[in-house]
N, C-alpha and C positions, 0 to 999 in steps of 0.2 A: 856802377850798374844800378839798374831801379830797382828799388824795395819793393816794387808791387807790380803783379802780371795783371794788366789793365784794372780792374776796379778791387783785384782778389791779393791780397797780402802773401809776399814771398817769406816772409818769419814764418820760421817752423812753429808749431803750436799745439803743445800734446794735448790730446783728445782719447777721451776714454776708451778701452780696449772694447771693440765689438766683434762676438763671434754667433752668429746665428746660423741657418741652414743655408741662408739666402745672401747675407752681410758677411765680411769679414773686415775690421779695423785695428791694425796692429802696430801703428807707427806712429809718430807726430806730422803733422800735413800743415803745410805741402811736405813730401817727404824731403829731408835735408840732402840726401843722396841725387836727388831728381833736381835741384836747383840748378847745377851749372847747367844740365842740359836746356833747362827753359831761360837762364841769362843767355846763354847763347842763342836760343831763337829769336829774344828779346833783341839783340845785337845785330843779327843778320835780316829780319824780318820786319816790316811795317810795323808800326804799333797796332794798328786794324787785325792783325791776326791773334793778338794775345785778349780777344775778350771773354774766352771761358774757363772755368773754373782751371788752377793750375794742378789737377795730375796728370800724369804720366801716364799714355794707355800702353802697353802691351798686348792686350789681347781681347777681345772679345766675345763672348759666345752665349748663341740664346738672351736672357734678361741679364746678362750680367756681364759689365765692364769688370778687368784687372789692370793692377799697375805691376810693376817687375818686382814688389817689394813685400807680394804676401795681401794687400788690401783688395776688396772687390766690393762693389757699388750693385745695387740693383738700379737699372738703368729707366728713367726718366724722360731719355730725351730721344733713343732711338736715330743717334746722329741727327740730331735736328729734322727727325718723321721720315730718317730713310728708311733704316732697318724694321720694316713690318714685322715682317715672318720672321727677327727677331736677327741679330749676329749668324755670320757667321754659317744660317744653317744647311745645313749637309748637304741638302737637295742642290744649293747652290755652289756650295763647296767644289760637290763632285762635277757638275758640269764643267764648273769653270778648268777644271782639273784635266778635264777631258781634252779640253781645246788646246790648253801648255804643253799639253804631250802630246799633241796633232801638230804641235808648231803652229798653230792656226790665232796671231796673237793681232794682226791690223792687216785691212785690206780696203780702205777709203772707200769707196758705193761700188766694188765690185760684187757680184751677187756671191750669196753665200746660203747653204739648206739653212742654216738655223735660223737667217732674218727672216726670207722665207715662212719658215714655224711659224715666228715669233709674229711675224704683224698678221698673215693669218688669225691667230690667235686671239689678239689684241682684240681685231675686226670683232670674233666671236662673242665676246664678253662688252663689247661695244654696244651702247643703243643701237635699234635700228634704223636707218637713213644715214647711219654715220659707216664710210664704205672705204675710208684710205687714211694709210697710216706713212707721215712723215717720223723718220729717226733722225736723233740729234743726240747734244751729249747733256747740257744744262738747261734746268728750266729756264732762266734770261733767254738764251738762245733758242727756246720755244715759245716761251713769249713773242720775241721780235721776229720770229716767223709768222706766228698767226694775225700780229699787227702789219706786216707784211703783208699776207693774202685777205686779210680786210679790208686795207686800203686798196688794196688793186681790184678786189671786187668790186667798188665801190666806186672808182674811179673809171671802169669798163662799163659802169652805167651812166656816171655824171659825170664830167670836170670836176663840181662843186662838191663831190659826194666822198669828202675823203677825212673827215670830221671822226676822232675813237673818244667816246666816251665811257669812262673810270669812273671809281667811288675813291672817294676821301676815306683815308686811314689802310687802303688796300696795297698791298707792295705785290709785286712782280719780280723784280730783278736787281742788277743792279748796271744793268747796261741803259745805253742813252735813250733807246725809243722804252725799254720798261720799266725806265724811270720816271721818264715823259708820262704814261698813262700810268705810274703810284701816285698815290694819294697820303705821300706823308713830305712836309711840307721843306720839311730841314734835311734831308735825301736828294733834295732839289737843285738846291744852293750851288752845288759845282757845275750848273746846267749855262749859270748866267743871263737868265732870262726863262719868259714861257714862249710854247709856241701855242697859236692860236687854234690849231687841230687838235692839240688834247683838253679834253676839257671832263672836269671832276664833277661828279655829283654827290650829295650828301647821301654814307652809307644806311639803309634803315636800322642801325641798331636799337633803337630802345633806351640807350642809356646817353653817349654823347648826344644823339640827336635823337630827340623822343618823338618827333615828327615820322610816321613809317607810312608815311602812305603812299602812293606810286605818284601822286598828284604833285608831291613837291619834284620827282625826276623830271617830269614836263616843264614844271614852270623854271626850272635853275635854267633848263637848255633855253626857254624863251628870255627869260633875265641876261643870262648869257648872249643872246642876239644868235642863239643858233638854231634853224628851223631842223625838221626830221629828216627831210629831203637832204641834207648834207652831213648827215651821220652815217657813215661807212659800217661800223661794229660800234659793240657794247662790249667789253670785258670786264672782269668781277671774278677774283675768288670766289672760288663755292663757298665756303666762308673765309672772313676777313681773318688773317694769322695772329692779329695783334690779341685778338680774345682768346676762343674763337669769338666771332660774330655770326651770327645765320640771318640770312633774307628772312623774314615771314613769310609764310609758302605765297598766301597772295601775291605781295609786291612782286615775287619772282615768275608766277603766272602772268600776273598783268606789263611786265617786263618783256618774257619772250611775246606775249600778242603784240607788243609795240614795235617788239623788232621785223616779227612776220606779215606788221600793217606795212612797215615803213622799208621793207628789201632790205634790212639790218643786217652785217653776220654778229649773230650771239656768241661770243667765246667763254667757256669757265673754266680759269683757271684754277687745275687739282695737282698743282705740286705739292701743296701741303697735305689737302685733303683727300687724295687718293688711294686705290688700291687698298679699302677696308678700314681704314682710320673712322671712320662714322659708326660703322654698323653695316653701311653700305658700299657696294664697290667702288664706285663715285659719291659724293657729297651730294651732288645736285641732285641725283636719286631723291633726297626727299621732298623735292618742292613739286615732285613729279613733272618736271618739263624736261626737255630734250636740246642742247646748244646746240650748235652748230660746227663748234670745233671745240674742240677738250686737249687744255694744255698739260701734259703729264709729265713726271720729275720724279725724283726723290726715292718715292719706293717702287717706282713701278721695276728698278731690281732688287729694290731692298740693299745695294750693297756698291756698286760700279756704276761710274759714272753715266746715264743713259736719260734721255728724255723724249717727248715724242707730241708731235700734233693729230691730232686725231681728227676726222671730220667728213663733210661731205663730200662726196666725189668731183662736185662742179667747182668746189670751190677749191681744193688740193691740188685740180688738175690745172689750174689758169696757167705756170709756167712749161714750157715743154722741155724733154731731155737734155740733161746738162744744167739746166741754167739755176737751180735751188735743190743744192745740195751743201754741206757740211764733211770736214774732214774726215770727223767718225764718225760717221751717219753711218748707225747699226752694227757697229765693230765688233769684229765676235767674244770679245771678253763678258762687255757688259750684256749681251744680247742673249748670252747662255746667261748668266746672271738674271736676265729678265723672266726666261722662259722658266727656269728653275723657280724665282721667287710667286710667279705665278700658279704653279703647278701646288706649292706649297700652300698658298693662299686658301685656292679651294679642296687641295683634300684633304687639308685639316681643319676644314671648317672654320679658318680663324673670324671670316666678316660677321660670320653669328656669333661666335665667341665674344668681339669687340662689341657686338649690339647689346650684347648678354653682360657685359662687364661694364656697362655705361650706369645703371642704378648699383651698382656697390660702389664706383666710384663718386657719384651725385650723392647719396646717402651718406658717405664718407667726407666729403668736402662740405658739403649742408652747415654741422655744424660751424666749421672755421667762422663763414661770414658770419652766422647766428652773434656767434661770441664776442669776434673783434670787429670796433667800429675802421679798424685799421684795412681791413680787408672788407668791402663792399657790395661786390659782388663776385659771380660765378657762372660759367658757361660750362656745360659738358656733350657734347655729342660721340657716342662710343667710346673710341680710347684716345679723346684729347679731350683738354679740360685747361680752363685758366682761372686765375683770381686774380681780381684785381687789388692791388695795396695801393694804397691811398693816404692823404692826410687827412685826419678824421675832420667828418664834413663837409668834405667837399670830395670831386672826384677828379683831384688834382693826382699826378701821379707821384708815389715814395720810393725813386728809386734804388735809394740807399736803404730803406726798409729792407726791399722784394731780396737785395742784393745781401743784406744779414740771415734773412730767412734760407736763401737759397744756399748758401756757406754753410748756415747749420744742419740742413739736411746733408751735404756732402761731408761733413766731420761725423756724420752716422750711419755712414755706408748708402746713401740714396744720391744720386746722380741724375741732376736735371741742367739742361743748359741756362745762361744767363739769360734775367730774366728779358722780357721783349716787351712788345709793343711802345704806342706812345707816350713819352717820356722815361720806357724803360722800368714801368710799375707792375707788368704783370709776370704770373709766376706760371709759367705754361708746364704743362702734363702731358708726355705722349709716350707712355710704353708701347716697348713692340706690342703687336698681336696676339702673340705665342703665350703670354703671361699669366701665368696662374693664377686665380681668385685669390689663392692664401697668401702669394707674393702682392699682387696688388695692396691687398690691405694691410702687410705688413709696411711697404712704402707708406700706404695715409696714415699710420700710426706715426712713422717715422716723420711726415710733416708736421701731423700734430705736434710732436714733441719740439721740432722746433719752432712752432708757433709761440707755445708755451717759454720754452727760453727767452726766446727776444720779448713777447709783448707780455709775459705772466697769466 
């Protein structure tokens, strides 16, 4: 059997004893006891499924993961930006709880009160012009929805008009059309070719590409041999995951006018960036422009599997009854799930809480880049944040750097998933919402310190 769960050493390795209010570390890790369960997943399972760090969860709740053996992690990753409002909490608990003992557990697009609530709801908290809500279960499959009613809008105007243009570096999914419109290049590869309707534009980052001006999106499409008039949709992360990345409020103004010159439908994808993760309810809130359809994921329940299109009425409506639906489109597990984690959202204030915890976290990561030429840069908006590791002087990616760093944190009770972006050099930040100042900074100490091991 393999000595290593993807990039992360299965040899036990004692690690100093941590007991604080927020930590507990009592064991050598990966715990020895926990091996055969993970050789066995190793055995029965893809290698694709073994890429995050190897402990054992058991339990959940609020900021803090547990394994079955006494250790607990202040959590980092938020299941990869789902759990907002944090594990587990209660609000969603009890619903979910409500519906198990209603017997009320799947019922395909039959109506149900709580969907009902729930896109209600949704609507509420929605910009306004945006007036219907499609349920689904995975952001992929809200993606290739909204590419979907893009195309077809587009194509009910023109033949020709069926053209989705993407940014380079931006991921969507990991299905064939939200493949088609990602922007990372080695994702691709199982595709066996391009097709000539998706087509990539350089993202304005700042950093890979210092060019941010909305001038180079026109001229890639004209380089490209594609006019406006055969552009169906634009979609784009509210920001790009691999940083984060943010539009410049401009580019993204002068973006939606290009779409509302040219009959475009604007889509932004907020699986990542959703439901408070910014400061704000949506990400695109800050560029202050409004899309056209809003692809949501992740946390919009914080916990069960749930996602959802959001958008204009003309454009939602193009298919009629029957014909664009999904198996659990609005199932009542995750839908109590959704309504719960939303309720939670706003009455406990968390999207100001996350606005409010964005400078102790920028203050607290500041230093790292200062120090090490290894780490380069930094992106924070609310409560996500990345750095980038690098080989010094260039802004090549170190993924076996990001990948020491991120082990040292986890042998110190801090839990972040493996690191991301391209070449796998950044070291992504996303606590729940819920998270307390003192626990925050007790986590950037706890990075610090492994900064300091690895790079001195």
């Amino acid at each position: 059997m393999s000595a290593t769960y993807g990039k992360y050493s299965l040899t036990p390795q004692d690690v100093p004893a941590i007991h604080t209010d927020h930590r507990t570390i009592q064991t050598a890790l990966p715990v020895p006891e926990s091996i055969p369960i993970l050789e066995k997943l190793l055995k029965y399972e893809p290698p694709s499924m073994s890429g995050q760090p190897p402990i054992l969860w058991d339990r959940a709740e609020g900021y803090n993961v547990y394994d079955p053996y006494g250790n607990r992690w202040i959590d980092w990753s938020s299941c990869v930006l789902v759990s907002n409002v944090g594990h587990a909490h209660p609000k969603i608990v009890e619903r979910v709880e409500s519906l198990v003992e209603r017997r009320q557990l799947s019922c395909y697009v039959f109506p149900h009160r709580e969907r009902a609530e729930f896109v209600e709801k949704l609507i509420e908290v929605a910009p306004d012009g945006l007036e219907k809500v499609f349920l689904l279960t995975t952001g992929s499959e809200a993606v290739e929805c909204a590419i979907k009613l893009s195309r077809t809008w587009g194509l009910n105007q023109s033949p020709e008009k069926k053209v989705i243009v993407s940014f380079g570096g931006g991921f969507h999914g990991r299905t064939l059309g939200s493949q088609l419109a990602g922007g990372i290049a080695p994702l691709k590869t199982w595709i066996g070719g391009t097709d000539i309707t998706f087509i990539q534009v350089p993202f304005p980052d700042g950093y890979f590409n210092p060019d941010t001006s909305f001038e180079l999106f026109t001229k890639t499409l004209s380089e490209s041999g594609i006019q406006p008039e055969q552009v169906a949709g634009v979609i784009s992360e509210s920001y790009l995951g691999i940083g984060p990345d943010f539009f410049p409020v401009e580019y993204a103004q002068q973006l939606r006018a290009w779409c509302d010159q040219h009959q475009v439908v604007l889509t932004f994808d907020e699986v990542q960036a959703g439901f408070g993760r910014t400061g704000k309810l949506f990400a695109f809130e800050h560029y202050d422009v409004v899309p056209d359809l809003i692809v949501c994921g992740k946390a919009i329940s914080s916990s069960l599997p749930l996602s959802a299109v959001i958008g204009r009425s003309d454009i939602l409506s193009t298919y009629p009854p029957g014909s664009m639906t999904s198996t659990h489109s609005g199932s009542p597990l995750p839908v109590a799930a959704g309504l719960a984690s939303l309720e939670a959202l706003f009455e406990e204030n968390m999207i100001a809480h996350a606005e409010s915890m964005e400078a102790v976290l920028t203050q607290g990561l500041a230093p790292l880049v200062e120090a090490y030429d290894e780490c380069d840069w930094m992106a924070c908006k609310g409560l996500v944040a990345g750095l980038r590791i690098v080989k010094p002087g260039t802004q090549e990616p170190n993924s076996e750097l990001a990948t020491q760093i991120n082990q040292a944190c986890l042998h110190r009770g801090l839990l972040m998933f493996a690191p991301v972006g391209l070449g796998g050099g950044c070291v992504k930040i996303a606590p729940p919402l819920m998270t307390p100042q003192e626990v925050l900074e007790e986590g950037i100490e706890v990075l610090t310190e492994a900064f300091k091991e690895i790079l001195g």
